[in-house]
KEMAR-928737 format. One record per residue: y, z, x of N, C-alpha, C, O in turn. Coordinates in steps of 0.02 Angstrom, whole numbers, plus 50000, padded with zeros to 5 digits. Atoms other than C-alpha are relative to their C-alpha. Layout:
% residues N
YZXYZXYZXYZX/...
***
This chain:
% residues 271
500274993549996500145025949769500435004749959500965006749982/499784996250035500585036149630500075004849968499715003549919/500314994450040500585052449548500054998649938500494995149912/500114999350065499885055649385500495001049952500825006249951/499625000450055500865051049235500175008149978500735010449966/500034994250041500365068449170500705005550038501195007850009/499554995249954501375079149301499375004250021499605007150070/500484994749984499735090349334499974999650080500384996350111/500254999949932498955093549511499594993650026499494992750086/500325004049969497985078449517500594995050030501184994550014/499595007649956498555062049647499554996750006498974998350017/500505004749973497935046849668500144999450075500575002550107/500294999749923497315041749846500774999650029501214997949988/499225001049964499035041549969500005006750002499735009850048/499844993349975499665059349915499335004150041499535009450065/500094996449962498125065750007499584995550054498994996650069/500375006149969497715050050116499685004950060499175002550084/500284998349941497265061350256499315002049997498915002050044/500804998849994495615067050166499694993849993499174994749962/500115005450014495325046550167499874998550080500274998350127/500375003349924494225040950320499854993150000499554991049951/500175007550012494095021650364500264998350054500824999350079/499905003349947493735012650495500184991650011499784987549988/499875007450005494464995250527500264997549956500394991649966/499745000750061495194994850355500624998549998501015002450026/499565004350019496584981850294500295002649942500414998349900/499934999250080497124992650137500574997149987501104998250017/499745004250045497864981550031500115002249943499845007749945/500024997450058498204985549856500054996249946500474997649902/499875001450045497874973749751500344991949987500144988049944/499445004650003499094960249765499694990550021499294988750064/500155006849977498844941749784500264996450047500734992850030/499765001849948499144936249947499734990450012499154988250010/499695005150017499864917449956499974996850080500015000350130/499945002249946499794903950091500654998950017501004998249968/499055002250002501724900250168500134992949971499744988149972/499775005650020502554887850099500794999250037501225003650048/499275002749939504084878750208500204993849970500214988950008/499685004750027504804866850084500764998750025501095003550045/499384999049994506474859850115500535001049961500295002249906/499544998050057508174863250014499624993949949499324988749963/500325007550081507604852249831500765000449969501205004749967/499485000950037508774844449739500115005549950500665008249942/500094996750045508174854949607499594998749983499444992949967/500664999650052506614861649532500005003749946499535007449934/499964998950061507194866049376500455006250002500605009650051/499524993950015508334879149284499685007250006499165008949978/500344993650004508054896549325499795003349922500195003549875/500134998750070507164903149175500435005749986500875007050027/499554994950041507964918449054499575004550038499075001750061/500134994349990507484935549117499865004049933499425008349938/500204997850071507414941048924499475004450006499475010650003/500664995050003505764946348936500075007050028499885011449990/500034995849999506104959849037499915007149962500315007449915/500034994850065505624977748940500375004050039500315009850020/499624992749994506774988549037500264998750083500024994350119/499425002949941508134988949199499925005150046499935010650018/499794993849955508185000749358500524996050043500584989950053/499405004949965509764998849464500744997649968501274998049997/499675003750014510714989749344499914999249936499344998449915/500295005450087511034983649137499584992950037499364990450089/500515007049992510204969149111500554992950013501114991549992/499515007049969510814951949196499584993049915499054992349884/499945006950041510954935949071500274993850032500794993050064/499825007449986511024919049104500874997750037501044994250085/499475000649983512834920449101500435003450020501015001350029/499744995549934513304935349199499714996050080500114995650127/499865001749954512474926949330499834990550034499474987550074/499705005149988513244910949318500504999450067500855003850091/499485000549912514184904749489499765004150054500025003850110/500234997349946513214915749585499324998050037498864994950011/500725005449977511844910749710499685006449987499945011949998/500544993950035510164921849629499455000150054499164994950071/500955000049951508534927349754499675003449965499655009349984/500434996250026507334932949624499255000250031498964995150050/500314999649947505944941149711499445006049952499565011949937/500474997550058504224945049589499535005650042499165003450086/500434996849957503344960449660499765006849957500065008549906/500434996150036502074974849610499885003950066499555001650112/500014994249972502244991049705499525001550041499715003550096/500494999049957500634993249777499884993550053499444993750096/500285005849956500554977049867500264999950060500875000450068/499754998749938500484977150055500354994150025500734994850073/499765006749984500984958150064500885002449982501335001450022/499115000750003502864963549968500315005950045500875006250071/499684994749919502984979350096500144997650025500754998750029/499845001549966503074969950203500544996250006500744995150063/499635003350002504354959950149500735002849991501264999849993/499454998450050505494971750078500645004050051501155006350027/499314999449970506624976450247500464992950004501024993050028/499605005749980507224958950251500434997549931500984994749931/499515000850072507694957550046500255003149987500535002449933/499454994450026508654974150058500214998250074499655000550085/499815002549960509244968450218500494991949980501104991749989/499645003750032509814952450146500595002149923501134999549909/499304998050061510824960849981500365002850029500955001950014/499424996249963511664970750086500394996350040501014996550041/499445003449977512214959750186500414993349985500894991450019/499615004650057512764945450063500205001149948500444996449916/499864998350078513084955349900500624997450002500714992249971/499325002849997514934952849940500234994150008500834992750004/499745007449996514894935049967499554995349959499324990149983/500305004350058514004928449800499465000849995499344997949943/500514996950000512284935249821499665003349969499565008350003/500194996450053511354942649668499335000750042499194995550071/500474998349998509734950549724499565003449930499725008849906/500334997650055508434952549574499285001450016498904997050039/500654998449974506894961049604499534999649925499685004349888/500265000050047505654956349455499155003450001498605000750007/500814997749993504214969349453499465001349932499435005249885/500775002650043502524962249366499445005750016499475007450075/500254994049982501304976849369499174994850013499074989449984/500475002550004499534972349425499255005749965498805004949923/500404993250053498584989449376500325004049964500935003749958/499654997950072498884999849239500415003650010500865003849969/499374993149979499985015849340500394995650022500794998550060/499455003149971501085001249388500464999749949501064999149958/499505001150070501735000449205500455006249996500925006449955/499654992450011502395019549233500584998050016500744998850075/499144998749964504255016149247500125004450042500395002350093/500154994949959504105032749325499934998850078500245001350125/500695001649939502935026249462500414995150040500494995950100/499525004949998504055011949475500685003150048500845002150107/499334999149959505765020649499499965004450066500385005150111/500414995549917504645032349639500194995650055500534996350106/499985004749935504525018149732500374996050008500284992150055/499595004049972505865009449725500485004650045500785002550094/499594995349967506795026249774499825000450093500205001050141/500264998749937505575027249924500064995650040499914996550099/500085005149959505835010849979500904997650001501154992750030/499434999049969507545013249982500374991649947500844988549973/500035004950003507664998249872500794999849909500665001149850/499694997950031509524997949785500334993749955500914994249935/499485004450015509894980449709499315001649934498805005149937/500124998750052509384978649529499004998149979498694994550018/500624999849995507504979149465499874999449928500155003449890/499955005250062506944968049304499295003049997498834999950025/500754998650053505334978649213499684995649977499784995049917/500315004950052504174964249169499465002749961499074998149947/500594999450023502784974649076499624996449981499024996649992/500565005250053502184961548968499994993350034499824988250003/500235006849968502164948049110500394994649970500244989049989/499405004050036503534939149009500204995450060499924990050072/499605002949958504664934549151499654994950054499854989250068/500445002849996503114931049245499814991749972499874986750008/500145004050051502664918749132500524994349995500294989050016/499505001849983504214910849126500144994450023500254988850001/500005005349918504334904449319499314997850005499174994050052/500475003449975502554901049293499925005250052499355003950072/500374998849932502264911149438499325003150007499005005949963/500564997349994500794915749528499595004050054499005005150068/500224994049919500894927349690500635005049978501145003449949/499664996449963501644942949732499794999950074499214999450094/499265000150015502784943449834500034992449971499574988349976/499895008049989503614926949782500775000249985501025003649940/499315000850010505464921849804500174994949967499764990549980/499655005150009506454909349719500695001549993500955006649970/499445001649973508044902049771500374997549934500124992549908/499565005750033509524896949638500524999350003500905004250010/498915000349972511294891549665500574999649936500314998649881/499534996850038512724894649563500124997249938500564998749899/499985004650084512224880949409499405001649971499214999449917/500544998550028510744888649394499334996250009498884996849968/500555004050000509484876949460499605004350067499905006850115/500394997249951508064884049568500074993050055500124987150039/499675003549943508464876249745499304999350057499194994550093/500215002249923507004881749872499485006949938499715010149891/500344993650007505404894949831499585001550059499534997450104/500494996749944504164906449949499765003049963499885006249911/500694993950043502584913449923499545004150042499045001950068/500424998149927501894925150041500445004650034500925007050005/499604995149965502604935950166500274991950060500084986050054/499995003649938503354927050338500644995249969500954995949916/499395002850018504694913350353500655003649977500845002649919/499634995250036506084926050336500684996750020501214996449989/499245003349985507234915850467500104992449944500704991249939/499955002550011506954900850360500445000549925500884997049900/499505000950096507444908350160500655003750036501175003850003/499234998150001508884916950260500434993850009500864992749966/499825006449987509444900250330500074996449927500564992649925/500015001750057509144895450143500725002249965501194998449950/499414995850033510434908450067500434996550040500674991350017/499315001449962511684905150195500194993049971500754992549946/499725004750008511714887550158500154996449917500444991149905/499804997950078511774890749953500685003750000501115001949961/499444995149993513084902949990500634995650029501184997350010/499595003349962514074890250097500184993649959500764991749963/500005006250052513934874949976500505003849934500875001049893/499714999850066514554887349856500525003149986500695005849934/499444999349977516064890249951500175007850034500745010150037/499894994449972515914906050030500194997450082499884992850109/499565003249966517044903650176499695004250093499645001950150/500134997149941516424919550286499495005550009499435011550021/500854998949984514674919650296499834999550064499864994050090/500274996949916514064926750473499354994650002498944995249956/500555003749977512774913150538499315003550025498735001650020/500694998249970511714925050626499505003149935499585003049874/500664997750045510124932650550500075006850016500325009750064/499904990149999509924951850495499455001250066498964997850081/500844995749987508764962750600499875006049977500295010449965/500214995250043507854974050527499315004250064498965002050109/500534994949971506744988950593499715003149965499925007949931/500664999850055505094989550505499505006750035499255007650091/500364994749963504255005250516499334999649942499314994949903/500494998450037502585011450418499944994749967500184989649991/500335006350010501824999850301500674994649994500514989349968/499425006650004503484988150302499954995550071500264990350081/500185006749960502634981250474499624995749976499184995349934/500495005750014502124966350490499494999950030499425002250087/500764999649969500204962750500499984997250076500494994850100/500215004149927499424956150684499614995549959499054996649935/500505005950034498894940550603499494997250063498984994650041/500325003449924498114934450797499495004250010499045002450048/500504997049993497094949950774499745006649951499665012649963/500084998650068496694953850598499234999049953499034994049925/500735001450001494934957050554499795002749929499195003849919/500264993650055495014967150372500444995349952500934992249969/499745003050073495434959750189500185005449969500055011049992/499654996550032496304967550067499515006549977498925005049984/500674994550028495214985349994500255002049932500865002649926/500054996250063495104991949820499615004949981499005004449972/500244996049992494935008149799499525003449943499055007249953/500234997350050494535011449617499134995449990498954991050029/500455001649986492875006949573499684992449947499154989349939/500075008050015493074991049485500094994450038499884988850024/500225005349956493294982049621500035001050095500204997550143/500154998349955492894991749749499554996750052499144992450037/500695003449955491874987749920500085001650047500665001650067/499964998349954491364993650065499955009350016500025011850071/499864994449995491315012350021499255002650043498725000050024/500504997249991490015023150131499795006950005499345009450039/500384994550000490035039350078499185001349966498994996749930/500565000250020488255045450031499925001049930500195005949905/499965000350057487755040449857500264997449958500174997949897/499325005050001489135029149847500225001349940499955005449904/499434996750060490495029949709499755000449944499434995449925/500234996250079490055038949538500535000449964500985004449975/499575002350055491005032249395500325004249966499935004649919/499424994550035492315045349314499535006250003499465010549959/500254992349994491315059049378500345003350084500435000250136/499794996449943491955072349505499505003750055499255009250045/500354998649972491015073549646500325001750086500905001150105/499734995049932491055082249837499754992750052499274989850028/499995004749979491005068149957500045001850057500395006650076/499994997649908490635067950148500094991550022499944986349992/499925007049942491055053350282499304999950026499005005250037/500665000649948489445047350371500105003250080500565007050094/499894997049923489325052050559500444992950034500954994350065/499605005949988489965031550600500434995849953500314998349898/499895004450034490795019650513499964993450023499934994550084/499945006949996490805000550535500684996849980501044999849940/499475002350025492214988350518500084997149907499764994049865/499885002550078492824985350353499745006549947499975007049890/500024993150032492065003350293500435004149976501055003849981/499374994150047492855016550199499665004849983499125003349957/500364995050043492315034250146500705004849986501305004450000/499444993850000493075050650094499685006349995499095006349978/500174994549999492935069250104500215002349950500684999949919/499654994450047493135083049987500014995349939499844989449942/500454997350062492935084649802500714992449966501334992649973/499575005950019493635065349714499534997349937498924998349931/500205002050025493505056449573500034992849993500624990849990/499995007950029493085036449532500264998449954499884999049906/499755005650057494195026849412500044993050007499954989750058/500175006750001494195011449365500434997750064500144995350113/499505001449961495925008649465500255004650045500855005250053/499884993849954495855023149589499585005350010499125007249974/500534993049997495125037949661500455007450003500835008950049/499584995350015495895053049605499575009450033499035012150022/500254994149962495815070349718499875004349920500125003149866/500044993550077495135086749583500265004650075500375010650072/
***
């Protein structure tokens, strides 16, 4: 949820979520949400690739191959709007903090999935907001992406201090298992006084986790390329600015809005 590149008065949906009515609604943003995966430590699945690609650094210069040599790496591929890496993201700033000092590189590699995700801008917003202080690898051009091959946000991978990827996750969940992971990367790689227990973390606003046992709504898209589910009357009108009312009900999985908005491809922007 981002404001306009331009600096003007307009916002996309968030800064005025309150004129945003929806009932039963899962908003999602976008993101590709991943089944768990619970592999065990691997010998090794190959060398962590180069980061190169990156087009630009928040946090931090840029890491090389051989700055972070000997250190165990958690690179962790994520795109700002996605409610799957919210959710993830008290337990990976929860984890740098509490291993940076004992061999621990945290790399956050953010792949943009719509086009205001490319705003560095938009970017260092949210990493500010999310409180999120270990270093942050710009992939614009899907480079790095590309790379690991990967193919979810969130997604972690594990590598230990020769550089070989050790363990990956894709998805939210399993949080006691990649910590249990680190620790025992961290311990192999001689860190002497590594605390056994597990962080806790206190997840507020969207950084809870879903009720998966009673979870009835898929991800929503608001702009109107791949929108669904909208019921205000007349339904969404393509880059035109129009006055918009909520129905008298809604249904599950519905969505409307009030007051005077416009349709883009990738958002709905208040006039």
């Amino acid at each position: 949820m981002a404001t306009d590149s331009t600096g003007n008065r307009r916002h996309f949906l968030g800064a005025a979520a309150a004129a945003l009515v929806a009932a039963g609604v899962g908003v999602g943003f976008g993101c590709a949400k991943a089944q768990s995966s619970t592999p065990q430590l691997q010998g090794s699945e190959g060398n962590m690739p180069s980061l190169s690609g990156a087009t630009d650094w928040l946090n931090s210069a840029p890491f090389t191959a051989v700055d972070l040599r000997g250190k165990v790496v958690l690179v962790q591929f994520w795109t700002f709007t996605c409610i799957n890496w919210l959710r993830t993201v008290p337990y990976v700033r929860a984890w740098a903090e509490k291993y940076q000092d004992h061999g621990l590189v945290v790399i956050g590699v953010h792949t943009p999935e719509f086009g205001f995700e490319r705003n560095v801008d938009n970017v260092r917003r949210a990493v500010q907001a999310m409180r999120v202080h270990y270093p942050i690898a710009i992939d614009n051009n899907s480079a790095v992406w590309d790379a690991f091959a990967n193919q979810f946000w969130p997604a972690l991978y594990f590598t230990d201090p020769n550089g070989r990827i050790r363990h990956h996750h894709f998805g939210e969940g399993d949080y006691e298992e990649s910590e249990r992971v680190l620790q025992q990367l961290l311990n192999d790689a001689g860190a002497t006084d590594t605390s056994s227990e597990l962080v806790s973390v206190d997840s507020s606003g969207a950084e809870v986790a879903a009720d998966w046992g009673d979870l009835e709504s898929t991800e929503t898209y608001l702009g109107f390329g791949r929108t669904s589910g909208f019921a205000s009357s007349g339904g969404a009108l393509r880059n035109n600015t129009h006055l918009y009312a909520a129905p008298a009900q809604l249904t599950l999985n519905q969505w409307a809005l009030t007051g005077k908005w416009r349709f883009e491809r990738e958002a709905v922007v208040l006039d």
